[in-house]
C-alpha positions as CSV (number, residue, x, y, z in Angstrom):
1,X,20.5,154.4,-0.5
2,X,18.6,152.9,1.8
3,X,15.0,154.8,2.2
4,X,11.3,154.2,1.8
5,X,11.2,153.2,-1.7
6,X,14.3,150.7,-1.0
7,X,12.1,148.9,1.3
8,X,8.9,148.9,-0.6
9,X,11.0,146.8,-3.5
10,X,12.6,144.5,-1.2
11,X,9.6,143.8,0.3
12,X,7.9,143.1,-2.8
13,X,10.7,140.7,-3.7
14,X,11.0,139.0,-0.9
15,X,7.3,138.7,-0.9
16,X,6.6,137.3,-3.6
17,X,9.9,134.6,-4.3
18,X,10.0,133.4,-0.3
19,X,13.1,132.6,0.3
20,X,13.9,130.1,3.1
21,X,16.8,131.7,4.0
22,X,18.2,135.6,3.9
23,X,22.0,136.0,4.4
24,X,22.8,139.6,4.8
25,X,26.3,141.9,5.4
26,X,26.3,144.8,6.4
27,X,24.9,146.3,9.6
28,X,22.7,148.4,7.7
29,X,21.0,146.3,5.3
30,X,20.5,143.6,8.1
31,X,18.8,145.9,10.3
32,X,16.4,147.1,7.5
33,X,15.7,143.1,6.7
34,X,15.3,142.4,10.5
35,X,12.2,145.5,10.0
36,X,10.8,144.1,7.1
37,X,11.1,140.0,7.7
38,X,8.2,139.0,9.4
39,X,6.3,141.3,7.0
40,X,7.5,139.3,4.0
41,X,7.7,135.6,5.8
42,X,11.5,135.4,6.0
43,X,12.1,132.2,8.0
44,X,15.6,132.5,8.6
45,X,18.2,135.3,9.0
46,X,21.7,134.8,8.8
47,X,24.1,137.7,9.5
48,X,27.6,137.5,8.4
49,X,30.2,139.8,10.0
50,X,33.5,140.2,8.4
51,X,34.5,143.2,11.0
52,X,33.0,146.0,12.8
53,X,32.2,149.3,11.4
54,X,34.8,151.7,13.1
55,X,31.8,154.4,12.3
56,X,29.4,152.4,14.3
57,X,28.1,154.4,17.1
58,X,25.8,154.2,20.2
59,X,22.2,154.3,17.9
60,X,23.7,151.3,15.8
61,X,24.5,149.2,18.1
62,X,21.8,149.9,20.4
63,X,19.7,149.0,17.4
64,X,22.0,146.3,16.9
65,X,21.4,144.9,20.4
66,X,17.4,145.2,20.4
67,X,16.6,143.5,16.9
68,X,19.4,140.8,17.1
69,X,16.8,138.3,18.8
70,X,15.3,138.2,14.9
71,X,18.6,136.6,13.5
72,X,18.6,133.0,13.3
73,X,22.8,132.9,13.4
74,X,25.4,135.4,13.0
75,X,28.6,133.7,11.1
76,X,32.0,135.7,11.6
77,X,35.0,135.2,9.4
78,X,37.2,134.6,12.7
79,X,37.3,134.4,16.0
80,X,39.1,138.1,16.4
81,X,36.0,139.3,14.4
82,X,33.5,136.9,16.6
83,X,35.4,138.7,20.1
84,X,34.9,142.2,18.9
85,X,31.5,141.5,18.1
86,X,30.8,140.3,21.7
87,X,32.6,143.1,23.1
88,X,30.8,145.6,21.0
89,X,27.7,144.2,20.5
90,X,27.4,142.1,23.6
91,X,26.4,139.0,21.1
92,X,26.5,136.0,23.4
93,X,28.9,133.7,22.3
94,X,26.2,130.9,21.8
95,X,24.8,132.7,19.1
96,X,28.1,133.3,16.9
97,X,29.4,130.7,14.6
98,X,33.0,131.1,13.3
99,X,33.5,130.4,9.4
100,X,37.2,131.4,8.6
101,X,37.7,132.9,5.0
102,X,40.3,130.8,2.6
103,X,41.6,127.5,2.5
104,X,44.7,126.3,4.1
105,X,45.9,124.9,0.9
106,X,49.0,123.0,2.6
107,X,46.5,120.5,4.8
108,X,45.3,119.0,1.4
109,X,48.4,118.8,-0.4
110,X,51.4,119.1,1.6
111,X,54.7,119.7,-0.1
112,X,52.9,121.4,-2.8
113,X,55.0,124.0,-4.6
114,X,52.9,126.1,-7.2
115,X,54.2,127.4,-10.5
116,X,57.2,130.1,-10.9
117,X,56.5,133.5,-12.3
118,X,58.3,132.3,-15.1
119,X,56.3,129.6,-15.9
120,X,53.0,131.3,-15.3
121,X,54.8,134.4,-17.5
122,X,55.0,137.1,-14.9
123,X,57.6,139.7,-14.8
124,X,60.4,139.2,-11.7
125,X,60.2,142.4,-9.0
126,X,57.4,144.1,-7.3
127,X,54.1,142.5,-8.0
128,X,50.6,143.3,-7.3
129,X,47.9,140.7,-7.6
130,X,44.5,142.1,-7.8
131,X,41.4,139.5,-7.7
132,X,38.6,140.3,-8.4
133,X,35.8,140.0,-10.5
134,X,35.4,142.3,-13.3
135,X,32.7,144.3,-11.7
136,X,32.1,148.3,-11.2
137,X,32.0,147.7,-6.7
138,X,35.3,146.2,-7.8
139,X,36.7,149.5,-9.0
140,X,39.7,148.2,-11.4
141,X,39.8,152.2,-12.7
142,X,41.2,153.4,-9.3
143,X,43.9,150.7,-9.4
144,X,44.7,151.3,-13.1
145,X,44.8,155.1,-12.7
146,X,47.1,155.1,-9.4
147,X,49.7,153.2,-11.3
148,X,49.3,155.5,-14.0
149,X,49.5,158.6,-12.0
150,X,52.9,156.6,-9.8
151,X,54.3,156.1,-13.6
152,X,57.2,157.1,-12.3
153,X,57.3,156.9,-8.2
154,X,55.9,153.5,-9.1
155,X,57.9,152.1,-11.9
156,X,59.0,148.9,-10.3
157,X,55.4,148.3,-9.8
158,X,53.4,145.3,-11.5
159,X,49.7,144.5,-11.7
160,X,48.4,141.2,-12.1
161,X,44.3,141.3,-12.2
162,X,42.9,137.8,-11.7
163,X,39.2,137.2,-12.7
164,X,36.3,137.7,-15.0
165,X,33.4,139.4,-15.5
166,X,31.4,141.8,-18.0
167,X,34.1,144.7,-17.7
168,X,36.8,142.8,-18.2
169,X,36.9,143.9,-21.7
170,X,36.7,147.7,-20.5
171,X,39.5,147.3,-18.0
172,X,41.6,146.0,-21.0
173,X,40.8,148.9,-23.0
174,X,41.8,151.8,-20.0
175,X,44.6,149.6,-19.5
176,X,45.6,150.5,-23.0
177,X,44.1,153.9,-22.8
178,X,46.9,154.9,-19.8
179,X,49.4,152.3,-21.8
180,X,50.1,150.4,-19.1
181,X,50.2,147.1,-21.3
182,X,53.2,146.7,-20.1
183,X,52.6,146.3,-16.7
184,X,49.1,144.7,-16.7
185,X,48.8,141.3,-17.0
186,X,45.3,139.5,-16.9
187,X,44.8,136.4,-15.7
């Protein structure tokens, strides 16, 4: 939660370790560092935008309009995303840099034809990949419990969870906790 003693810390840290550059998400936390940056000699501030808040209302982007001018660049995912922004927003377009998400993996090696399921020992049918690391934002548990609860509605259903991380071993134990070993895989 974002409140007094939120900002007193990041200023503090942001104080005292001076970064050159902030990159933010969120229109939120990048309005609070827009407040706090000169106050903790923040020379740049970069704002990524993956989408637009459906919640956003008048106040945030009238806020969002006045203290833009303290951003340095504003980097979208796409160009959809960069257009909504514009519209919403009223961001002009000179100000906007597009940095898709992904790789097209087929301009760097074309003809390339990955590994079977079989090969990679995956079960045929429905499958649901899942990556991720193995952290609690990630929220494994609601995956894990929805196929529990869909036992049956659900019983074509696979999971493949892809990653690593310090719960890994705690997902592996509710995995066997709802015994659903044998639809979990881990890769």
């Amino acid at each position: 939660m974002i409140g007094p003693r939120w900002f007193r810390v990041v200023r503090r840290y942001l104080k005292c370790h001076s970064f050159d550059i902030v990159n933010t998400y969120g229109n939120r936390i990048s309005l609070s560092l827009r407040l706090l940056q000169r106050r903790c000699g923040v020379r740049h501030h970069v704002l990524g935008v993956r989408g637009l808040d459906v919640r956003r209302g008048r106040w945030d982007v009238m806020l969002d309009r006045r203290t833009e001018h303290f951003v340095d660049a504003i980097v979208c995912n796409s160009r959809a995303v960069a257009q909504k922004r514009r519209a919403v927003v009223g961001t002009p377009e000179s100000r906007i840099r597009v940095i898709p998400n992904g790789i097209d993996l087929a301009r760097f090696s074309p003809g390339f034809q990955g590994p079977s399921r079989r090969e990679l020992n995956l079960p045929e049918g429905f499958l649901i990949a899942h990556v991720a690391n193995f952290q609690p934002e990630k929220d494994h548990g609601t995956l894990l419990a929805a196929l529990a609860i869909g036992r049956e509605s659900l019983a074509a259903a696979k999971v493949v969870l892809i990653g690593d991380g310090p719960l890994r071993s705690s997902v592996e134990a509710e995995v066997d906790r709802l015994e659903l070993r044998d639809r979990v895989w881990f890769v």
